[in-house]
N, C-alpha and C positions, 0 to 999 in steps of 0.2 A: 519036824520042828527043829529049830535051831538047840543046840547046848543052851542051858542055863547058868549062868555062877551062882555061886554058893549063896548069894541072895535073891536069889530064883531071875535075874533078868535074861533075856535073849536079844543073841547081837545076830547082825547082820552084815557085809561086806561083800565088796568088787575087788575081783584079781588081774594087777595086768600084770601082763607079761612082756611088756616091752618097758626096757626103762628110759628115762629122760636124753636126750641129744645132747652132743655135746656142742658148742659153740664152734663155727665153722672160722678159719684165717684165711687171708687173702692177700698176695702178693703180686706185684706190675714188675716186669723187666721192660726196658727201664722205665724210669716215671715219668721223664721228658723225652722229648723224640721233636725232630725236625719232619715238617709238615713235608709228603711226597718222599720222603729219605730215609725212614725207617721205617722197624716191625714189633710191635709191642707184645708182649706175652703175661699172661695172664693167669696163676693159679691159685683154685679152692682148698686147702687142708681140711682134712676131718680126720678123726679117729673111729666115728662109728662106719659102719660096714650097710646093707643092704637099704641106703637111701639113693634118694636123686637130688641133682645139683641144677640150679635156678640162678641166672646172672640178672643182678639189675641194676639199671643205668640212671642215674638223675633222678634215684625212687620211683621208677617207671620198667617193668621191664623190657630188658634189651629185645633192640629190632636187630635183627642179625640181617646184614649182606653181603655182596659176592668177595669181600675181602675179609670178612671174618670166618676164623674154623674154630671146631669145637671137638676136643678128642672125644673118645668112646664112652667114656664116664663123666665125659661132659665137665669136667675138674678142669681143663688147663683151655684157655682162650687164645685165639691169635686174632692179633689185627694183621693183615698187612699194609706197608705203604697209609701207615696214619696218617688222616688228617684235622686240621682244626675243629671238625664237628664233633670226635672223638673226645676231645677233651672234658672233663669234666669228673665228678664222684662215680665209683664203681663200687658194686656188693656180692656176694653170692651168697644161696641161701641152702640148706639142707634139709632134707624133706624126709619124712617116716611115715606114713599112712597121716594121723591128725597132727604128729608133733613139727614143726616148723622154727628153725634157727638160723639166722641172720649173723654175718659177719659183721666187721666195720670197714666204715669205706675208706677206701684208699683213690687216691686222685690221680688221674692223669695229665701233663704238660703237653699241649702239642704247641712247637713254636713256627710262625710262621709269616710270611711279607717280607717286606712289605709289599704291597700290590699296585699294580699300576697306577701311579696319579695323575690327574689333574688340572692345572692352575685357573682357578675363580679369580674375576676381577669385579667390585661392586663400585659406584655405579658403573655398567660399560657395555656396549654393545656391540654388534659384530660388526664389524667393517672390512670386507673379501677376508685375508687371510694375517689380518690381525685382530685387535679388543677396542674400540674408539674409545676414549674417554676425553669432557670436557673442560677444553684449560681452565683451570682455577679450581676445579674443586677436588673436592677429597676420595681418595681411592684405594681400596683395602684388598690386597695380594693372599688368599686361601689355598689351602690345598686341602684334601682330603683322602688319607690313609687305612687302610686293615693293615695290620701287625702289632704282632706278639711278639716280643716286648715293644715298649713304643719306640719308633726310629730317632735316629736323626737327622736334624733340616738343615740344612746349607741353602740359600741365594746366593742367585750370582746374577748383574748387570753389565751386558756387553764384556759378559765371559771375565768378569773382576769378582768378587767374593763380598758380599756383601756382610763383613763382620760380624755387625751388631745385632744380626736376625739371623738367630739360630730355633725358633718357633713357625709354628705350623702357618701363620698370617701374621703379616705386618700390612700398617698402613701409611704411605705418602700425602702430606697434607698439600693442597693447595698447588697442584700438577701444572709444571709449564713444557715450554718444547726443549729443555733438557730431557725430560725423562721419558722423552720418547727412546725407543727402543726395544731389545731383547731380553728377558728377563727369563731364568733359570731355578728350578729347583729340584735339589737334589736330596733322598730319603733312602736313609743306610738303616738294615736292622745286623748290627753286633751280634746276635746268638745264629741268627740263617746265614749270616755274611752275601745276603743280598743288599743290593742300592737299586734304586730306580731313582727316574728323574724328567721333569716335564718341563717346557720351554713357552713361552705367552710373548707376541710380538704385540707390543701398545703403541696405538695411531692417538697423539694428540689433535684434539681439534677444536676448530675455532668454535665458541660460542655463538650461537645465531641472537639475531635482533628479531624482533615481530616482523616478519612480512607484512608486506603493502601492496591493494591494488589499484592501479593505474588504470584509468579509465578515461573516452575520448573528452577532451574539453568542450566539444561543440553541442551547441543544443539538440539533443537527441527530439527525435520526431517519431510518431508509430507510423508505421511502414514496412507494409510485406515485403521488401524489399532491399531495406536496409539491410548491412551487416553492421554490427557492432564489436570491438575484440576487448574483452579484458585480460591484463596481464599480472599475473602476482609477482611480486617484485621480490627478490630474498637476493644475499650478500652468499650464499652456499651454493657452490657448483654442485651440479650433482644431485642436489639436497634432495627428497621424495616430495613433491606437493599434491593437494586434493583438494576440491573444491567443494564447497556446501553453499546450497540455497536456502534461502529461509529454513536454515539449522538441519536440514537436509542430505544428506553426501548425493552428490550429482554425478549420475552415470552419463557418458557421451549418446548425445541423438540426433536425430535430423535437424532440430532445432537450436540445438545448445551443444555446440563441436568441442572437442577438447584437443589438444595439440599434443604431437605426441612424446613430451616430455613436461603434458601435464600443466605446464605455465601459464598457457593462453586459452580464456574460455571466448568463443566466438558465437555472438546470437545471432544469428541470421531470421529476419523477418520481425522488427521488434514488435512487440504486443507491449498496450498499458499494465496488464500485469507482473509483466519483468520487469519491476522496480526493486526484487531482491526481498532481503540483504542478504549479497554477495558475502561471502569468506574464504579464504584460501589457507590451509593448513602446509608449513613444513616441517618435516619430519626433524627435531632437533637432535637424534642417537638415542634418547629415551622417553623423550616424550614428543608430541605435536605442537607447534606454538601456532598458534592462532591468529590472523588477521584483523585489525579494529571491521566493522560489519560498513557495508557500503552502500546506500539505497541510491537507483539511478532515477531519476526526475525527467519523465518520459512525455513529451507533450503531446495531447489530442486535443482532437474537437474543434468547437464546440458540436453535442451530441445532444439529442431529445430533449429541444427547445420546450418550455409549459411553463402557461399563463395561468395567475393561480390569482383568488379574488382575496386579496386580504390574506389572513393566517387557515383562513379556511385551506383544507388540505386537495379539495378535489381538482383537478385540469379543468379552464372553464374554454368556452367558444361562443357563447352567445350570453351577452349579460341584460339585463331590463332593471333599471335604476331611477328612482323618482327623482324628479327635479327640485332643484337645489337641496336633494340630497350629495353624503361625498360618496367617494368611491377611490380604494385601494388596490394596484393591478401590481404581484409583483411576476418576476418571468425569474426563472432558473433553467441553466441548463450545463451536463455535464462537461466539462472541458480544463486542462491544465496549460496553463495558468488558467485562473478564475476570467471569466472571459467580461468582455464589458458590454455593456447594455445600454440599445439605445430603444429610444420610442416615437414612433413618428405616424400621425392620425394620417389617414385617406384624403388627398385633397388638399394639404395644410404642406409648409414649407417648414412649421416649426417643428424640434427636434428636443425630445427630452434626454437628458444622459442618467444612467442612473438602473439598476435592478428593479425599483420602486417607484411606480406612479401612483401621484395623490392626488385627487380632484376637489379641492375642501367644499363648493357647491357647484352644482352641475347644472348646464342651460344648455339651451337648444342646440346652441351652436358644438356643444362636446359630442354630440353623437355620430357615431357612423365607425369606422371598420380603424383598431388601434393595429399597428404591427411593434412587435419588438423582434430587434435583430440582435442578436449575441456573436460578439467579433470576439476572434482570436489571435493575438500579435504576433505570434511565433507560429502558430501555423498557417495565419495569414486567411484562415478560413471562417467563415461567415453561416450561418443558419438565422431563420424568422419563424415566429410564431404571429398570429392576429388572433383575435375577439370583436366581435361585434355587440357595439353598448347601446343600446335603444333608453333613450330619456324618456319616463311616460309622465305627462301634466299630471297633475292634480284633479278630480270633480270641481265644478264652480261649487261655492255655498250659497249665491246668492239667486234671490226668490226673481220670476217672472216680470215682477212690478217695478224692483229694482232696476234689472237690465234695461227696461222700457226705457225710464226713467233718464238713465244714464247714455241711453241712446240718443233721448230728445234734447238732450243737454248736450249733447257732442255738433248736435245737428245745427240748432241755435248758434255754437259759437260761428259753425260754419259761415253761416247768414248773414251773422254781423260783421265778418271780415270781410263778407266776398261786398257789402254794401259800402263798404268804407271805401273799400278798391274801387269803386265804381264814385264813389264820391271825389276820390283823390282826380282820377283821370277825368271829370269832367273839367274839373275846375283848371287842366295842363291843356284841355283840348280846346279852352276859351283864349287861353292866353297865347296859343301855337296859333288860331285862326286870327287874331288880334295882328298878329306879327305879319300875318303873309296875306295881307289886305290887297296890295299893290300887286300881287303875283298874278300872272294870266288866269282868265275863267276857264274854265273845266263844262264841258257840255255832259251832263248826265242824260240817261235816259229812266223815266219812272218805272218801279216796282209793279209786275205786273201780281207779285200774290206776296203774301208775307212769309209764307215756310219757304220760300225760297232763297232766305237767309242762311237756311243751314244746307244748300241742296250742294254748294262746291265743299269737298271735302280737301282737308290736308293736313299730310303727315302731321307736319311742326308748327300746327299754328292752335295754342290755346284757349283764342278766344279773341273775338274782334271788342273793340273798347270804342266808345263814341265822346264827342266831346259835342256839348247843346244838341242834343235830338230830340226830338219832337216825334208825334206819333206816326207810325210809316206812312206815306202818299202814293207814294211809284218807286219804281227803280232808276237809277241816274248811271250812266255808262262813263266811263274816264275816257273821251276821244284823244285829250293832248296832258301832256304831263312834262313837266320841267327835269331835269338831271336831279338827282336825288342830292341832297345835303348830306355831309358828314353826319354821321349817329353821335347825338351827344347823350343819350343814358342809355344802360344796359341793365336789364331785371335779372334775376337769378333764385329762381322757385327750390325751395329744399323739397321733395318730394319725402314722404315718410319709408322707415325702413322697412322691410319686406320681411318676412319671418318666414324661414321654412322648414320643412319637416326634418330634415337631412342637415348635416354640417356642413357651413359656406364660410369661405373665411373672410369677407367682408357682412358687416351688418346693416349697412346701406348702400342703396344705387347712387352711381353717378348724378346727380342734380343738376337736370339741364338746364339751359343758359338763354332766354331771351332778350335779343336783341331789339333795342326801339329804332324805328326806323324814321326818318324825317316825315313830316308832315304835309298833308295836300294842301296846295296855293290858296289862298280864300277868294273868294269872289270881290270885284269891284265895290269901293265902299260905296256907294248905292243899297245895296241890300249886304251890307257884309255880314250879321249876327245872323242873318233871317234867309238867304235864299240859299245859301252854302252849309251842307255840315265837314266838319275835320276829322279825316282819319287817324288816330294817333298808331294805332297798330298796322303797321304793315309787315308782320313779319312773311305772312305767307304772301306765295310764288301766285297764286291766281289772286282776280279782283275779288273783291268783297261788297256787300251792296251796302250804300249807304240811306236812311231814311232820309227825302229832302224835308225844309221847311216850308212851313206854307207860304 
């Protein structure tokens, strides 16, 4: 049990036996030193005895290499051949089993450069073995340094001394072909008694315009065959160009050649889709300018002629349309220029112009085979399309009794025309036998039967006409006949129009033409009313029989 004091407590206690460290010093020979040119040295002071010595560098400790040494007690440091990276705070530290003491830092100078420079030119690009930059604009001269302490700048142009710029960059406003030339700069470090110095040769150059491309004047035509050249046009020899199709960059092919300094693109075999836009890029020192875009207007066709019915969308070939209904045929077909359109029926001489045919009511005669032809003026070339349009009548509406009706009333009028006509020529064939009283008699011979009026046939004779006949008796033969008289009337029969299934481009026939021919002699006035009849019809080439009188 521990001692007690006099008021009975018990103490307790640790003994060391090592006492506290002392604070360790720290001294540099010397404090600056030239970078590659000198040897720094380094030592720890203490006063205490059985510790160890700890360098630390930038509160990190020291990385030791092949130019550093460390004596036996590790107290004194050498650098040799210091350089830049050396620089900075140092420490040592003093060690005793737990106890640890630290110096103060002391600093080391390493001076050093300047290092090789340089010279930046902004805006500016390379051009062989000088800096291009574009006349007129603005241009700012850098360099860039390592050294300790910071140097000094000298310029110099065409080996003169540019005064006023004694800093790291200056800049030239508004650059013309004076200031083309050699330019200098010179960077001195006072403590290393180094200089270095770099040289920048500036090519001014002209500013470019937008390229242009030139392309032929002549009406382009598609054609496997063709060659076509476009040229981009630029004011800069030399200048870099590239081409783009439809915002494309275009590599050289069998199709699309490029020359070889890039200028001239060459199409060979043109196609309707090489209509672009073409562009041609030149290279301005910093940037590309660009070409306005250029589409070439390439002519075909015309191509896949179709007939289409109206806004309906389907290709038609055979259409069936009621009568005096209308009907809307339009025809399209691909081709550049828009090609023109003509329409021309089967049969028919007339010609419609126009993409658009309109029938506003349709009749018989509209039907049968339409063609439309699509012309091209520039390529000079032609295609057709046809449709076949079939008119269908209407059902009759009306009833069996009616048609009857309307037939016996057609027939009637017949009857009473064809009785007038026979009324008219008797009354021409009294007054014609009247006149040719005096004429020679005429020996007939009698009618041996009565159908043997109709037994001679011919062509062109529609009907023999009698003038006073009486009921047949015999037949009478013409032994002698007088030279015919001049014809003094001529009849002329309108025949009705003809209606047919198919388109005809007349709606009626020719209307044949009869001729009245003179009149036979009449017999001796003796029997002149009564023993002779008058032929008034002679058109036809054989006799005809006459009925005599009693």
């Amino acid at each position: 049990m521990e001692p007690a004091d006099s008021w009975g407590h018990h103490w307790a206690g640790i003994l060391f036996s090592d006492k506290p460290l002392a604070k360790p010093t720290i001294s540099v020979n010397p404090r600056t030193a030239i970078e590659h040119n000198q040897t720094v040295n380094f030592y720890c002071g203490t006063t205490d005895v059985k510790i160890t010595v700890h360098w630390i560098f930038n509160n990190h400790p020291l990385e030791f290499n092949e130019r550093m040494q460390l004596s036996p007690d590790k107290k004194s440091l050498t650098i040799l051949k210091v350089q830049r990276e050396d620089s900075g705070p140092y420490q040592c530290e003093a060690r005793n089993g737990s106890w640890i003491r630290s110096s103060d830092p002391t600093s080391l100078t390493v001076y050093y450069g300047p290092d090789p420079i340089k010279i930046k030119l902004e805006p500016g690009v390379p051009s062989g073995e000088a800096v291009g930059v574009i006349e007129g604009s603005n241009v700012t001269f850098s360099v860039e340094e390592h050294s300790h302490p910071s140097p000094a700048y000298s310029w110099f142009f065409h080996n003169d001394s540019i005064l006023s710029v004694i800093t790291r960059n200056f800049t030239i406003h508004a650059v013309s072909r004076e200031h083309e030339g050699m330019y200098r700069c010179l960077v001195s470090n006072s403590v290393t008694g180094l200089s270095v110095q770099d040289a920048l040769k500036v090519r001014i150059l002209e500013r470019l315009g937008k390229p242009g491309i030139v392309t032929p004047s002549l009406n382009l035509l598609e054609n496997a065959s063709s060659v076509v050249p476009l040229t981009c046009n630029t004011t800069q020899e030399g200048a870099p160009v590239r081409w783009l199709v439809r915002g494309q960059l275009l590599l050289s092919s069998k199709h699309m050649v490029l020359s070889a300094d890039n200028k001239t693109l060459v199409i060979h075999g043109l196609w309707r889709n090489d209509t672009g836009p073409y562009e041609c890029e030149v290279w301005n020192w910093d940037s590309w300018i660009r070409s306005e875009p250029v589409l070439l207007t390439i002519n075909y066709g015309p191509d896949g002629v179709d007939i289409t019915r109206g806004s309906e969308p389907g290709v038609v070939s055979n259409i069936k349309v009621e009568l005096n209904s209308s009907l809307t045929l339009q025809c399209q077909a691909k081709s550049q220029p828009v090609a023109e359109y003509q329409w021309t029926l089967a049969h028919s001489t007339s010609v419609h112009v126009g993409g658009v045919l309109t029938i506003a009511a349709l009749s018989w005669e509209h039907q049968g085979i339409y063609y439309c032809t699509a012309l091209n003026s520039l390529t000079h070339l032609a295609r057709s399309a046809s449709v076949l349009v079939t008119v269908v009548g209407p059902q009759s509406s009306l009833s069996a009794g009616a048609i009857a009706g309307i037939t016996i009333g057609i027939l009637t009028v017949i009857a009473l025309s064809a009785g007038l006509v026979y009324f008219l020529n008797i009354k021409k064939g009294r007054w014609l036998s009247k006149k040719t009283a005096e004429d020679p008699i005429y020996e007939v011979t009698a009618p041996t039967a009565e159908k043997e009026l109709a037994a001679e046939p011919s062509s062109y004779c529609p009907g023999l006409v009698y003038a006073n006949i009486p009921e047949p008796q015999g037949q009478v033969s013409v032994k002698k006949m007088l030279p015919p008289e001049t014809p003094e009337q001529f009849y002329e029969r309108q025949l009705p129009s003809e209606t047919h299934g198919s388109y005809s481009n007349s709606r009626t026939k020719p209307s044949p033409i009869f001729t009245l021919h003179p009149s036979v002699p009449t017999l001796p006035k003796r029997n002149m009313e009564s023993n002779y009849e008058v032929l008034v019809n002679t058109t036809c080439s054989v006799y005809c029989q006459i009925k005599p009188s009693v």
